[in-house]
N, CA, C and O atoms as a GROMACS GRO file, in nm:
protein
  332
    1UNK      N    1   1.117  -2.226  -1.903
    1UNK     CA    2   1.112  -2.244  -1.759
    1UNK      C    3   1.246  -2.198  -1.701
    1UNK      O    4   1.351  -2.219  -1.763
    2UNK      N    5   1.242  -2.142  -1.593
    2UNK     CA    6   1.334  -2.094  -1.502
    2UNK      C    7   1.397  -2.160  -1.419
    2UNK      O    8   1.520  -2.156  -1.424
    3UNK      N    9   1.330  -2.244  -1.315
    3UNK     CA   10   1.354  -2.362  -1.247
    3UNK      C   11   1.254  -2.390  -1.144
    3UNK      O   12   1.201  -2.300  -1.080
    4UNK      N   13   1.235  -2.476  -1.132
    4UNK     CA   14   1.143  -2.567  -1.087
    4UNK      C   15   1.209  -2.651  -0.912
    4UNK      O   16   1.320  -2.693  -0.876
    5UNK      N   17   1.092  -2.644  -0.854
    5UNK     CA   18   1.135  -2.707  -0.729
    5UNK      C   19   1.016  -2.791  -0.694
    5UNK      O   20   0.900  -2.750  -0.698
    6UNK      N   21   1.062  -2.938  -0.653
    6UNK     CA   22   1.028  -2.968  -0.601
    6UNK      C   23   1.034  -3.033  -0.471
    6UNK      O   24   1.156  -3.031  -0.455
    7UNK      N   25   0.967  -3.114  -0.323
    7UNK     CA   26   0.939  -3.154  -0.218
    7UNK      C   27   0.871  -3.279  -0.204
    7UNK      O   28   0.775  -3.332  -0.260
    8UNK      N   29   0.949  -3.310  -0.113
    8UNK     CA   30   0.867  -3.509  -0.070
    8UNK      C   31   0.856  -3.481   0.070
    8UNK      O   32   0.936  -3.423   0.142
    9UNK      N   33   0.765  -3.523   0.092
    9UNK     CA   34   0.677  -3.538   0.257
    9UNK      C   35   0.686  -3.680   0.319
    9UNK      O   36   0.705  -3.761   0.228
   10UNK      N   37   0.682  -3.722   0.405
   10UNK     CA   38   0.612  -3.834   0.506
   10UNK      C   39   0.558  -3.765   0.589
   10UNK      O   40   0.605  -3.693   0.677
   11UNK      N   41   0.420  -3.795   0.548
   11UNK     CA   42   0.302  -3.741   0.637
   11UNK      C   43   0.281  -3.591   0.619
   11UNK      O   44   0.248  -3.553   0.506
   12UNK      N   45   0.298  -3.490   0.729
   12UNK     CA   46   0.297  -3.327   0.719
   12UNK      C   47   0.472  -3.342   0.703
   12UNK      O   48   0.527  -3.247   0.647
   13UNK      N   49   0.534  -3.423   0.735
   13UNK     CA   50   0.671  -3.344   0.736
   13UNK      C   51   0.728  -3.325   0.629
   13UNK      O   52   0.676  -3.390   0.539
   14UNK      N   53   0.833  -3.251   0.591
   14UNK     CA   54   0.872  -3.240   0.428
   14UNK      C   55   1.044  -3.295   0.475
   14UNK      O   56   1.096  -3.271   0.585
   15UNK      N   57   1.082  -3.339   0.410
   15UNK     CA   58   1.167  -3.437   0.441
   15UNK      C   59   1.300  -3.421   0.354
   15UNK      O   60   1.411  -3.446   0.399
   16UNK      N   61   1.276  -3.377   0.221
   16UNK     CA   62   1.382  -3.321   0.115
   16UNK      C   63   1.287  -3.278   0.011
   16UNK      O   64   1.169  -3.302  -0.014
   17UNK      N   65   1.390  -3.199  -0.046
   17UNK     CA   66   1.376  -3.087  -0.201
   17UNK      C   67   1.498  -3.079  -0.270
   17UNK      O   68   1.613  -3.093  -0.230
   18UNK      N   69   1.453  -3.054  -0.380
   18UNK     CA   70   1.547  -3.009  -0.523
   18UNK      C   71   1.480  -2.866  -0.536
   18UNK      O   72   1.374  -2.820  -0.491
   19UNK      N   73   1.604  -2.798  -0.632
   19UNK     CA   74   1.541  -2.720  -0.720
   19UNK      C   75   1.648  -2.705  -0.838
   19UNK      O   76   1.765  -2.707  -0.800
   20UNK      N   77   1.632  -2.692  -0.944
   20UNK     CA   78   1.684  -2.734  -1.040
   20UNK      C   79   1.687  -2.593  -1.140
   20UNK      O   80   1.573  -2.560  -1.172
   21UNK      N   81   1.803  -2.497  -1.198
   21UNK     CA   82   1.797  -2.405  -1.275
   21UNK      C   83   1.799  -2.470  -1.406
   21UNK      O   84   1.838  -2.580  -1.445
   22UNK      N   85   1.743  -2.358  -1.469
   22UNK     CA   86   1.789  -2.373  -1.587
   22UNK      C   87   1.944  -2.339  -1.656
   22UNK      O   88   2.002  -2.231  -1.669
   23UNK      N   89   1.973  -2.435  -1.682
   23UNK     CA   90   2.171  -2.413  -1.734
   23UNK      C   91   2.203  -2.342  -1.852
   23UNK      O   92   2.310  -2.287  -1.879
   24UNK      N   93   2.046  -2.351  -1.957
   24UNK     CA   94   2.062  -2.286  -2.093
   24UNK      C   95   2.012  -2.115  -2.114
   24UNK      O   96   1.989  -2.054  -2.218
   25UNK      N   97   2.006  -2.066  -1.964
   25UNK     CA   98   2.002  -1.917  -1.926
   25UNK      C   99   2.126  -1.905  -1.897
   25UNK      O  100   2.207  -1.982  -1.846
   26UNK      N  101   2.135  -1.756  -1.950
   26UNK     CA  102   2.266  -1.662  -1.929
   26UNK      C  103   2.182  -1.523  -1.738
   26UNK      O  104   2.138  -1.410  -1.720
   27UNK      N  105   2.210  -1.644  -1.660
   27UNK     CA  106   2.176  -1.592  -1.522
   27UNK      C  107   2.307  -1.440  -1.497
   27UNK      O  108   2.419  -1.434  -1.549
   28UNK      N  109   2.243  -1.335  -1.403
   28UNK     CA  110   2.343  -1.260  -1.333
   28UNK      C  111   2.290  -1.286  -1.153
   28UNK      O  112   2.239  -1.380  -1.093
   29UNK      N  113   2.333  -1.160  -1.120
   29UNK     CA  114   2.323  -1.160  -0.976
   29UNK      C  115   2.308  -1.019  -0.965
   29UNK      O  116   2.294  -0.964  -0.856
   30UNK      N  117   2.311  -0.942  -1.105
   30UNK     CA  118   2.270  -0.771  -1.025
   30UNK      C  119   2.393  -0.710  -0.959
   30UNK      O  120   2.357  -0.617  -0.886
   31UNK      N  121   2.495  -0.724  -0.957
   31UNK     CA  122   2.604  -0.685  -0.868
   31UNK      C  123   2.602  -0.508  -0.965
   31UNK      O  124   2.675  -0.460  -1.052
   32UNK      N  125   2.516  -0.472  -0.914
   32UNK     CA  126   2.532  -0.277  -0.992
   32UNK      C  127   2.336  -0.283  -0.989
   32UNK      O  128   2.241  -0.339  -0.934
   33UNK      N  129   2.367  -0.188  -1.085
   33UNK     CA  130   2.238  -0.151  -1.156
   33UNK      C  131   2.189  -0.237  -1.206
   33UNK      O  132   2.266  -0.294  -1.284
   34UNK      N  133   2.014  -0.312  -1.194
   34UNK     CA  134   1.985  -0.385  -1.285
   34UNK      C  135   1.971  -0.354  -1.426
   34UNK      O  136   1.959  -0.246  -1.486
   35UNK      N  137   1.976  -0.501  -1.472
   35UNK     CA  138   1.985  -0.486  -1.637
   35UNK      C  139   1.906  -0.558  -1.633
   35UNK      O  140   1.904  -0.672  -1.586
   36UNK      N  141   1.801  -0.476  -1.703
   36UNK     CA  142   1.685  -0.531  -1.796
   36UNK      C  143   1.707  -0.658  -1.877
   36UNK      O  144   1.608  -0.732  -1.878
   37UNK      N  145   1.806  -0.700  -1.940
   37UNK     CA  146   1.818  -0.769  -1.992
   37UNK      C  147   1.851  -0.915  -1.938
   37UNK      O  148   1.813  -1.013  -2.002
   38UNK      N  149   1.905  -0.926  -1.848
   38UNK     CA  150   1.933  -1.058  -1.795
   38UNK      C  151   1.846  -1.064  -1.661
   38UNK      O  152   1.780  -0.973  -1.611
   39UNK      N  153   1.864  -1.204  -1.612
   39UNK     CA  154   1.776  -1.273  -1.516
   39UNK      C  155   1.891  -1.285  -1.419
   39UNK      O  156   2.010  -1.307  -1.439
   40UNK      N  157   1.805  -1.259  -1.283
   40UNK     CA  158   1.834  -1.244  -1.173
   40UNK      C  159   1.842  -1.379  -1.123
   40UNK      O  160   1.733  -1.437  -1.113
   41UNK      N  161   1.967  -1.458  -1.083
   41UNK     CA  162   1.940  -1.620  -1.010
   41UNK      C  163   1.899  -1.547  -0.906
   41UNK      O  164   1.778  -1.564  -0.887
   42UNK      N  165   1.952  -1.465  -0.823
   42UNK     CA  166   1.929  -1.450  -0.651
   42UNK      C  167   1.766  -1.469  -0.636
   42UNK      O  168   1.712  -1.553  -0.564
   43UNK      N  169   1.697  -1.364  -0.726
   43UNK     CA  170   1.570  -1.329  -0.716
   43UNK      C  171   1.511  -1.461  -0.753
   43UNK      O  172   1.425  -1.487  -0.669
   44UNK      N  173   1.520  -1.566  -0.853
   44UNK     CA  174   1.479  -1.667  -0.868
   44UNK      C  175   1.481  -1.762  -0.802
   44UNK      O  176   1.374  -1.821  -0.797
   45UNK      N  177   1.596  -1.821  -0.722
   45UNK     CA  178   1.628  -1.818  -0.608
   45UNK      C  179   1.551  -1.882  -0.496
   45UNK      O  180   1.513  -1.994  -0.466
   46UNK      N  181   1.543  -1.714  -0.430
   46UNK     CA  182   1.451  -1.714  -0.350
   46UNK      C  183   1.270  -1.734  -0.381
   46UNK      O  184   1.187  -1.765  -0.296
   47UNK      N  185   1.254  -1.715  -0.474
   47UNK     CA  186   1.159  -1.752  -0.493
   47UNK      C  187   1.096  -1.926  -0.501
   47UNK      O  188   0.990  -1.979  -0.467
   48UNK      N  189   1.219  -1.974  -0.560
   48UNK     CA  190   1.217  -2.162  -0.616
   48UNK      C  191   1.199  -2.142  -0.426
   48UNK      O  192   1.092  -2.177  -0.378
   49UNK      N  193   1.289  -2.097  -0.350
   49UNK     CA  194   1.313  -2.160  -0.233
   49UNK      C  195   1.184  -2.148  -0.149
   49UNK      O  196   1.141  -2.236  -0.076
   50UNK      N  197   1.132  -2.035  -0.168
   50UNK     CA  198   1.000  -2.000  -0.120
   50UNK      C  199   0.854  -2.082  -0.120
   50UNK      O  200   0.771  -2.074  -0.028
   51UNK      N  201   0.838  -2.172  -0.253
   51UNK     CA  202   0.811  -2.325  -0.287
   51UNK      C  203   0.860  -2.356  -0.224
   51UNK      O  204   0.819  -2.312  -0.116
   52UNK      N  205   0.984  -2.452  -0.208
   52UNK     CA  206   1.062  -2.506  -0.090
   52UNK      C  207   0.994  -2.498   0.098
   52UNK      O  208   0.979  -2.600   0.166
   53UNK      N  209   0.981  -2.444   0.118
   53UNK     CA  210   0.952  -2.384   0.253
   53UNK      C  211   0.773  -2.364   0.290
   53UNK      O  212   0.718  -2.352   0.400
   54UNK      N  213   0.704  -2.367   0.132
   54UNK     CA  214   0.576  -2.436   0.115
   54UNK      C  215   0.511  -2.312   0.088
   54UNK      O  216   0.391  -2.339   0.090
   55UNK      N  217   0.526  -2.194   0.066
   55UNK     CA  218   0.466  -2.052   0.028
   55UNK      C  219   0.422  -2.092  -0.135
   55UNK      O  220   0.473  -2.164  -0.221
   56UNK      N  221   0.314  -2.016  -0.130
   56UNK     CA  222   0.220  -2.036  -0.303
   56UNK      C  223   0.265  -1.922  -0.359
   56UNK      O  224   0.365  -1.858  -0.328
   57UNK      N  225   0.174  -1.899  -0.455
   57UNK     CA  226   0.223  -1.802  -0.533
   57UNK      C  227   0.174  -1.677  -0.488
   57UNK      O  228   0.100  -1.713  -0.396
   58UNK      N  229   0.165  -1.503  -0.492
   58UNK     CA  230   0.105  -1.465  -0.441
   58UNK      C  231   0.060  -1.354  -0.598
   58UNK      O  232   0.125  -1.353  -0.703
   59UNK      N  233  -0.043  -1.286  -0.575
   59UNK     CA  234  -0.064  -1.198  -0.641
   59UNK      C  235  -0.078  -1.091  -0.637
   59UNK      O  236  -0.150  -1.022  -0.710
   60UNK      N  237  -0.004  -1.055  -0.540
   60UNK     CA  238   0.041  -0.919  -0.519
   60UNK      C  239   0.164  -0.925  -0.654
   60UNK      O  240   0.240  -1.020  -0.676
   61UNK      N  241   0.153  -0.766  -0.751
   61UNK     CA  242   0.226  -0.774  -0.835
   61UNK      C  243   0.389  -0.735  -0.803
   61UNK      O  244   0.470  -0.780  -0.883
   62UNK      N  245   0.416  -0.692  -0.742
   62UNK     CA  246   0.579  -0.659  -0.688
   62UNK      C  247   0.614  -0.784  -0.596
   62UNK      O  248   0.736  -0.793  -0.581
   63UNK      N  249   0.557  -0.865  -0.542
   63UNK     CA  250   0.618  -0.971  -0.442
   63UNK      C  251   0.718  -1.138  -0.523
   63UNK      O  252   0.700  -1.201  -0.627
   64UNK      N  253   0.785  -1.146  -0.448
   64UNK     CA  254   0.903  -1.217  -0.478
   64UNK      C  255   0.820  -1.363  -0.531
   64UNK      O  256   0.869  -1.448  -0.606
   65UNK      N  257   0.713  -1.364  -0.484
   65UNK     CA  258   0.618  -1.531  -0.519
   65UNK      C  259   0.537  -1.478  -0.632
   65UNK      O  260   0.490  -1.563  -0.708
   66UNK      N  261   0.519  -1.390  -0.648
   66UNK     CA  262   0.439  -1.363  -0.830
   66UNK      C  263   0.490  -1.483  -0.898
   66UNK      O  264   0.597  -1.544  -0.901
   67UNK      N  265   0.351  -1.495  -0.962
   67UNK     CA  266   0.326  -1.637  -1.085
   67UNK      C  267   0.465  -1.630  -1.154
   67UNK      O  268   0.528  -1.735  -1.168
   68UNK      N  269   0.520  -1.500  -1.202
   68UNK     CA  270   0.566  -1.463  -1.308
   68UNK      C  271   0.707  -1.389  -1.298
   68UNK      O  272   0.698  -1.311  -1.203
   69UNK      N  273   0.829  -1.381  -1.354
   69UNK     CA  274   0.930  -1.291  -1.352
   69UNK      C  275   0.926  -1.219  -1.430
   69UNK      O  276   0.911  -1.234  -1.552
   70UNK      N  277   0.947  -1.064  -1.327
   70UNK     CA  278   0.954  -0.950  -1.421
   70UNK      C  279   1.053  -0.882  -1.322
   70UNK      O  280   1.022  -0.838  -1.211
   71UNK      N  281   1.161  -0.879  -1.373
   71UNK     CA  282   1.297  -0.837  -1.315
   71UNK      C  283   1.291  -0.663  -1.250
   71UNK      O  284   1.346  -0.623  -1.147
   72UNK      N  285   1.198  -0.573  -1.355
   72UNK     CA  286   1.268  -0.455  -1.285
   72UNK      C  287   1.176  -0.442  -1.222
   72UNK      O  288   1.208  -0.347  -1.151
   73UNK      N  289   1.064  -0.475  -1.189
   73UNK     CA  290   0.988  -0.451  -1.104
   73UNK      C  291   0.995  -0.580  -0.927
   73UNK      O  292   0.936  -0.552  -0.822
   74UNK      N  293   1.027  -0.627  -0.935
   74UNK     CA  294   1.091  -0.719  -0.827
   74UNK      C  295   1.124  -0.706  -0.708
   74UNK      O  296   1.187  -0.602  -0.686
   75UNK      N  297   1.100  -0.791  -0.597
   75UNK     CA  298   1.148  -0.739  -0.486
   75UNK      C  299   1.201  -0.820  -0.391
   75UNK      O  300   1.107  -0.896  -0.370
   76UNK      N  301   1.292  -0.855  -0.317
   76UNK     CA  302   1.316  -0.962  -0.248
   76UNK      C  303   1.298  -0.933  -0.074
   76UNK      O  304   1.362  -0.980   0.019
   77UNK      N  305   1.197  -0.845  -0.074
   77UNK     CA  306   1.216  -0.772   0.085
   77UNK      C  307   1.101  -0.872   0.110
   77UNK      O  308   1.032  -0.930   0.026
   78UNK      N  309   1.096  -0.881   0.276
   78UNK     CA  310   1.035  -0.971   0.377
   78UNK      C  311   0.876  -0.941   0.350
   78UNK      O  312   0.781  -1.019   0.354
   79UNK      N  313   0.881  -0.810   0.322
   79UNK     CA  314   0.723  -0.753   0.348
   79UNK      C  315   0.670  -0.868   0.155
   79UNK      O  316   0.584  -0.953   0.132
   80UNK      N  317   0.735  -0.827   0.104
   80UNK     CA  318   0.659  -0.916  -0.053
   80UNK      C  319   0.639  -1.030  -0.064
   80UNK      O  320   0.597  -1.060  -0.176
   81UNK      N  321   0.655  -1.137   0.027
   81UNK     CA  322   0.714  -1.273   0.055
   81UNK      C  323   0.577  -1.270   0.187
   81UNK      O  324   0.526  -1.382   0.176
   82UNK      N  325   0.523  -1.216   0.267
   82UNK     CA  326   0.420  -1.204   0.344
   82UNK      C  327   0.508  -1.234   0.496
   82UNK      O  328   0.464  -1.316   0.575
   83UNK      N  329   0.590  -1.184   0.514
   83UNK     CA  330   0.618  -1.209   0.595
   83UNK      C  331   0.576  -1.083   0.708
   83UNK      O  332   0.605  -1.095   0.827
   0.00000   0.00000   0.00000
């Protein structure tokens, strides 16, 4: 697991969240060219946060809410996120 988020409500309102990384990943941030080899926090990120804010998963395969991380194919633009 990557990290996990969760949300507490009263009523419709959401009231607080966590999201919690994993500490026993060797995370980057991409500052160059991606590398295949390591995991993106930013991209993960936004995604935990995207949960956060109450967005599902989507299945469009390039969008930032895919079930799944797959780094070089990835995207953190507005349009993948449904915005």
């Amino acid at each position: 697991m990557l990290a996990v988020t969760t949300a507490w409500h009263i009523g419709n309102e959401r009231v607080e969240g966590d999201t919690i990384f994993n500490t026993a990943i060797d995370w980057d941030s991409y500052r160059g060219p991606i590398d295949f080899g390591a995991l993106d926090l930013r991209r993960v990120a936004i995604h935990e946060f995207g949960h956060f804010t109450g967005l599902g998963h989507s299945e469009q395969f390039d969008a930032i809410m895919y079930a799944a991380y797959d780094a070089p194919r990835r995207s953190s633009s507005c349009r993948s996120i449904g915005a």
